[in-house]
N, CA and C of each residue as an Amber inpcrd file, in Angstrom:
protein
   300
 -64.8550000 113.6110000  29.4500000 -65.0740000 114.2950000  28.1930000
 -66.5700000 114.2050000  27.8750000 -67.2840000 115.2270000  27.3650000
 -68.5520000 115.0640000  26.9930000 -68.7460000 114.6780000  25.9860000
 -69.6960000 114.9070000  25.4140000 -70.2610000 113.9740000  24.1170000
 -69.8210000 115.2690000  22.7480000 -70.5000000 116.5150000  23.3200000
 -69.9490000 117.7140000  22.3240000 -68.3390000 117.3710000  21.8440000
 -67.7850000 117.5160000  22.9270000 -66.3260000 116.8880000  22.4750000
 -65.7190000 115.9410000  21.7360000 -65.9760000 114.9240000  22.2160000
 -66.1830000 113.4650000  21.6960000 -66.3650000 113.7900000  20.3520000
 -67.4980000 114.3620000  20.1900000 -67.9560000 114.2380000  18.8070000
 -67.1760000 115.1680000  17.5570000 -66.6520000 116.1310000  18.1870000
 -65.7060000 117.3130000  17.5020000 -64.1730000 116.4860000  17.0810000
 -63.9370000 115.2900000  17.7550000 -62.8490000 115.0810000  17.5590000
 -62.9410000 113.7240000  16.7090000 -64.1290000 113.4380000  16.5510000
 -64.2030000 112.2990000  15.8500000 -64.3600000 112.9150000  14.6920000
 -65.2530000 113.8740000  14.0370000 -64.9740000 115.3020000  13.2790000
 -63.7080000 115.2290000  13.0070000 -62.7770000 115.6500000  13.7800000
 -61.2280000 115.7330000  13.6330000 -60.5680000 114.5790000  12.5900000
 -61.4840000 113.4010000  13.3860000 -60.4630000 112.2020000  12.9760000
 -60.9200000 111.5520000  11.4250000 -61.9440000 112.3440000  11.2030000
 -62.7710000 111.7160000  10.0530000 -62.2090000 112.7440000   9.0370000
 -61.9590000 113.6780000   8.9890000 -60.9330000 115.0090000   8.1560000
 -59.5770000 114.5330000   7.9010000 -59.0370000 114.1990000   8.5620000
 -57.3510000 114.0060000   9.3200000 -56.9330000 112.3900000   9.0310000
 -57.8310000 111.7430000   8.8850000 -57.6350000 110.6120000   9.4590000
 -56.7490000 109.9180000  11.1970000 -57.1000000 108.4800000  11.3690000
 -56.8510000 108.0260000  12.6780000 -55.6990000 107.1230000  12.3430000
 -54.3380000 107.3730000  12.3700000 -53.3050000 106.9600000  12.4650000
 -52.5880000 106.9940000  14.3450000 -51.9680000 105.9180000  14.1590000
 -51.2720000 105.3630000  15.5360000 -50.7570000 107.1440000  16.0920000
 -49.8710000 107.5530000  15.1240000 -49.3440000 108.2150000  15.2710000
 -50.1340000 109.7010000  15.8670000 -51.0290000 110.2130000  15.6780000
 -52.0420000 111.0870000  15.8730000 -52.3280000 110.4620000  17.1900000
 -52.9720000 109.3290000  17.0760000 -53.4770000 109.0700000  18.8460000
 -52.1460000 109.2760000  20.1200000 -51.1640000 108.7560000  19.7860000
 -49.9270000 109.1070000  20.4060000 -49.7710000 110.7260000  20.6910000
 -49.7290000 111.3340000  19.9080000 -49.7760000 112.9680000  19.9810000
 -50.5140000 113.2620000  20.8950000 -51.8330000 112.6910000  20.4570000
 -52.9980000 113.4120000  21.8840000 -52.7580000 113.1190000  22.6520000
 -52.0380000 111.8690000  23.0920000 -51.7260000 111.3160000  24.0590000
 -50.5520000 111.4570000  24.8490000 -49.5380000 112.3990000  24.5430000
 -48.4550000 112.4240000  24.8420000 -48.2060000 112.9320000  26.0280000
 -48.9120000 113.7320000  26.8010000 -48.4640000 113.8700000  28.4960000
 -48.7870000 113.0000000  29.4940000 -49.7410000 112.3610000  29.2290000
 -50.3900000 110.6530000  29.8530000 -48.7230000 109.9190000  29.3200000
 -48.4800000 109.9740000  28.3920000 -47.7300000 108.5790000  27.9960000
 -46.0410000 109.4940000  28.6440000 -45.7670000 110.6510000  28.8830000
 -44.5830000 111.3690000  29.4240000 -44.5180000 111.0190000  31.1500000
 -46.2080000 110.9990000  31.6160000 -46.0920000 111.1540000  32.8190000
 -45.8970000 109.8430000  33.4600000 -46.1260000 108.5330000  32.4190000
 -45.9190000 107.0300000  32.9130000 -44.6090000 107.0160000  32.7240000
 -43.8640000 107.6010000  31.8930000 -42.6230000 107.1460000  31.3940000
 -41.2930000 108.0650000  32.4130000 -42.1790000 109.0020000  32.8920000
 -41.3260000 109.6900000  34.3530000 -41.8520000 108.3150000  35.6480000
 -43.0080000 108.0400000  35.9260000 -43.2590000 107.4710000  36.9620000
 -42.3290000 105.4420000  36.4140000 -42.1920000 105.4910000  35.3490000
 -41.0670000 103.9300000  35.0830000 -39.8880000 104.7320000  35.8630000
 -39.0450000 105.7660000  35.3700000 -37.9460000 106.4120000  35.6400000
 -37.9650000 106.3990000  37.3370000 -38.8280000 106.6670000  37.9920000
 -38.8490000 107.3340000  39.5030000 -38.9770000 105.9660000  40.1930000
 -39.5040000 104.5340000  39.3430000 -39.3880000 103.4160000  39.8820000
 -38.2450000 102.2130000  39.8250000 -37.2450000 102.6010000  38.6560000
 -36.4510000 101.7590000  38.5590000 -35.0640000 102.8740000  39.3760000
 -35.2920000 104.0400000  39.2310000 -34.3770000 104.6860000  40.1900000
 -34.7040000 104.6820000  41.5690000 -35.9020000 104.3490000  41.7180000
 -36.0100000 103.8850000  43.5890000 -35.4700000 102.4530000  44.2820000
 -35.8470000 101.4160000  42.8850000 -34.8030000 100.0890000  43.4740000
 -33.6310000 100.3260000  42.9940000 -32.9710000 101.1680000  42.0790000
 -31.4830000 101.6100000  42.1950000 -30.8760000 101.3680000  43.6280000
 -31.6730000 102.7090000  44.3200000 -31.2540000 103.3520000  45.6740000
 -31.6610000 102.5010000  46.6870000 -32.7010000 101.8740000  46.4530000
 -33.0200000 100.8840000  47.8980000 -32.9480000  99.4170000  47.6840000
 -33.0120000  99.2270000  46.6470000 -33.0810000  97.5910000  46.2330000
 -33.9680000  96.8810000  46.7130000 -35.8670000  97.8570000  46.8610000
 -36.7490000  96.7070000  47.2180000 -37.5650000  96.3910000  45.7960000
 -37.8560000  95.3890000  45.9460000 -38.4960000  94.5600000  44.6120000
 -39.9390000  95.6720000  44.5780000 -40.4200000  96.0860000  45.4910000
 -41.4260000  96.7780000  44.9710000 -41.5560000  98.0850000  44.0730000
 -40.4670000  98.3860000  44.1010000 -40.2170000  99.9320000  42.6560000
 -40.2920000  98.9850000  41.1850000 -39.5760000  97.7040000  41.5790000
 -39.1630000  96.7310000  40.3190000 -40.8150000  96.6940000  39.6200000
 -41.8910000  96.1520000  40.5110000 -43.1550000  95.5410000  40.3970000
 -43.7420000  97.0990000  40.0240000 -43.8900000  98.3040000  40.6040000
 -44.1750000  99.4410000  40.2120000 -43.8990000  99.9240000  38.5600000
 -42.6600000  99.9150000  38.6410000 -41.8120000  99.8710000  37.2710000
 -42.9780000  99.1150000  36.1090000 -42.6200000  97.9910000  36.3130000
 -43.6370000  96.6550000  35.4970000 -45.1110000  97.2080000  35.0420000
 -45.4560000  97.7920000  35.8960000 -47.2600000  98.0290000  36.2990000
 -47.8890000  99.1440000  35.1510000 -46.4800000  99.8740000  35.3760000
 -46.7750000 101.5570000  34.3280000 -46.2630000 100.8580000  32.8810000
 -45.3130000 100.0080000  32.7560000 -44.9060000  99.3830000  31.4970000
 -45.9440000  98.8280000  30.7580000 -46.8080000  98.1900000  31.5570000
 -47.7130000  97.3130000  31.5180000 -48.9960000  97.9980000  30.4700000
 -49.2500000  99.1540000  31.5980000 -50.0520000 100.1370000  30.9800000
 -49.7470000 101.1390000  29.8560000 -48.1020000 101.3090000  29.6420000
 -48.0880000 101.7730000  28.6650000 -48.1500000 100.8000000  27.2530000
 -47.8630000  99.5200000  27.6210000 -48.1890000  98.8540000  26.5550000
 -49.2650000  98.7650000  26.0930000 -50.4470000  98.4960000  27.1300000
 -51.5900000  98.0240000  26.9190000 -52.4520000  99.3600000  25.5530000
 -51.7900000 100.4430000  26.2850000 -52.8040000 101.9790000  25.7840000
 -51.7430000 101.5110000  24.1950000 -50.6700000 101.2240000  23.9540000
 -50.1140000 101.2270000  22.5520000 -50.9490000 100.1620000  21.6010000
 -50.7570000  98.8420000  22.6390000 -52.1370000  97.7190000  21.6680000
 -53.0150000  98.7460000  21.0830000 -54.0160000  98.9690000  22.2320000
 -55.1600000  99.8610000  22.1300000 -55.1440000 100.5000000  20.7600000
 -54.4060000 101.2880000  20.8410000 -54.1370000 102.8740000  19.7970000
 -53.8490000 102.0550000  18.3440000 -53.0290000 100.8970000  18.3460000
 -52.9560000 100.2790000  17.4580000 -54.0600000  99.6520000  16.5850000
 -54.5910000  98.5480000  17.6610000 -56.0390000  98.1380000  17.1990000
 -56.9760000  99.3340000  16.8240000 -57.3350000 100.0200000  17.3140000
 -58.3590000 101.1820000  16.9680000 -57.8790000 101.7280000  15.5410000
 -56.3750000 102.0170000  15.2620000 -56.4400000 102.5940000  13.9810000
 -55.9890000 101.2700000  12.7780000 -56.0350000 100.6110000  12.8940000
 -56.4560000  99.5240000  12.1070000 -58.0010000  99.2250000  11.7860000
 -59.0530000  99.2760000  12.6490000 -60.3100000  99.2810000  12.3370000
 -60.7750000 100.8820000  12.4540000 -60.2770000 101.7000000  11.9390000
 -60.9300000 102.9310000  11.7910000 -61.7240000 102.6810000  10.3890000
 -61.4930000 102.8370000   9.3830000 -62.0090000 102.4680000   7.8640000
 -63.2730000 101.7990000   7.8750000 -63.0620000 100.8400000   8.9310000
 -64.4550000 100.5730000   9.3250000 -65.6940000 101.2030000   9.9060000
 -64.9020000 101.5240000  10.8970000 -65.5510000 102.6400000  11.9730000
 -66.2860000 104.0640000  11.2240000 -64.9590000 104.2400000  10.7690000
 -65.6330000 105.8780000   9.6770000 -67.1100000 105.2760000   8.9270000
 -67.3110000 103.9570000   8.0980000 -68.5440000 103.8300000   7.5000000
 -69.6550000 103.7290000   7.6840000 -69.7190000 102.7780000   8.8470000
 -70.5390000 102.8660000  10.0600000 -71.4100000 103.8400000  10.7440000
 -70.4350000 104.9740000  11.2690000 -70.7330000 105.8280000  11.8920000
 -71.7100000 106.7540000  11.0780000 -72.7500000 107.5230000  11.9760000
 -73.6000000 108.3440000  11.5190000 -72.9390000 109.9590000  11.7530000
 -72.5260000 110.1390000  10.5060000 -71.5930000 111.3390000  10.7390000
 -72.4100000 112.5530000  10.2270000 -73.8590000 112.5270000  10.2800000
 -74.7150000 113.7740000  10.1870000 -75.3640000 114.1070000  11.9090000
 -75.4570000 112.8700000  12.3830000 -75.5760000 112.7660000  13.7680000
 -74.7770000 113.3160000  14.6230000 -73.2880000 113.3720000  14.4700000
 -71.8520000 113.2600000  15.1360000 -72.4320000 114.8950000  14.8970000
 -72.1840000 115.5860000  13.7250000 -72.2330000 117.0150000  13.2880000
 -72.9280000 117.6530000  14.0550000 -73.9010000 117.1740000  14.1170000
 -75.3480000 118.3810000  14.8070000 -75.0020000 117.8090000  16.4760000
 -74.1180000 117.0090000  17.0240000 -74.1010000 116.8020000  18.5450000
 -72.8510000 117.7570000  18.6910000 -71.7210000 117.8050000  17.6270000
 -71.2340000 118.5280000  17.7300000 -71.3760000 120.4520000  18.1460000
 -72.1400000 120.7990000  17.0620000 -72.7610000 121.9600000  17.1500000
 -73.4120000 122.3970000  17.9380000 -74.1060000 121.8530000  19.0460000
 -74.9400000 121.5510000  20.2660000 -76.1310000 121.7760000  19.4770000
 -76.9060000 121.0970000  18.5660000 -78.2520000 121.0360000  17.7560000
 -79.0340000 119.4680000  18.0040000 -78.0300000 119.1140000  19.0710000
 -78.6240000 117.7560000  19.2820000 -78.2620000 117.4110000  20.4350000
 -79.0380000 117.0520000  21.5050000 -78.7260000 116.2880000  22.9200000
 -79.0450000 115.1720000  23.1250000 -78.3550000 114.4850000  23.4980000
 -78.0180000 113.1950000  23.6210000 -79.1300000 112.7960000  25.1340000
């Protein structure tokens, strides 16, 4: 993702606000495509019964947890984040009036 982007959606998030729930949304074919690849691993030690679909299984769980922490922590310190941030800066990188 570039920075133009980046910056349009932080735009987004500063309008909208940054709730769990919103990051999940954007996130939802990443978090569909782990939750097919859990499915394709606990149905492979179904059928074969080797521990390694089990450990596969685990790995994507793992990661889908980790990205939920994530999404969590981040919109808990947004309020912060929003004050912080130089959001006349964000604007004009947005607009392409500013290169990074």
């Amino acid at each position: 993702m570039n920075a133009k982007r980046e910056c349009k959606l932080l735009l987004e998030n500063q309008a909208k606000g940054l709730t769990i729930l919103r990051l999940l949304n954007r996130s939802k074919r990443l978090f569909g495509f782990r939750i097919i690849l859990i499915a394709l691993s606990f149905y492979g030690f179904n059928i074969s019964g080797q521990v390694l679909f089990l450990v596969a299984g685990g790995i994507f769980i793992g990661a889908l947890s980790q990205d939920l922490g994530w999404f969590w922590k981040i919109s808990k310190s947004w309020k912060l984040t929003q004050r912080i941030i130089d959001w006349e800066k964000v604007r004009l990188i947005a607009n392409g009036e500013f290169d990074l």
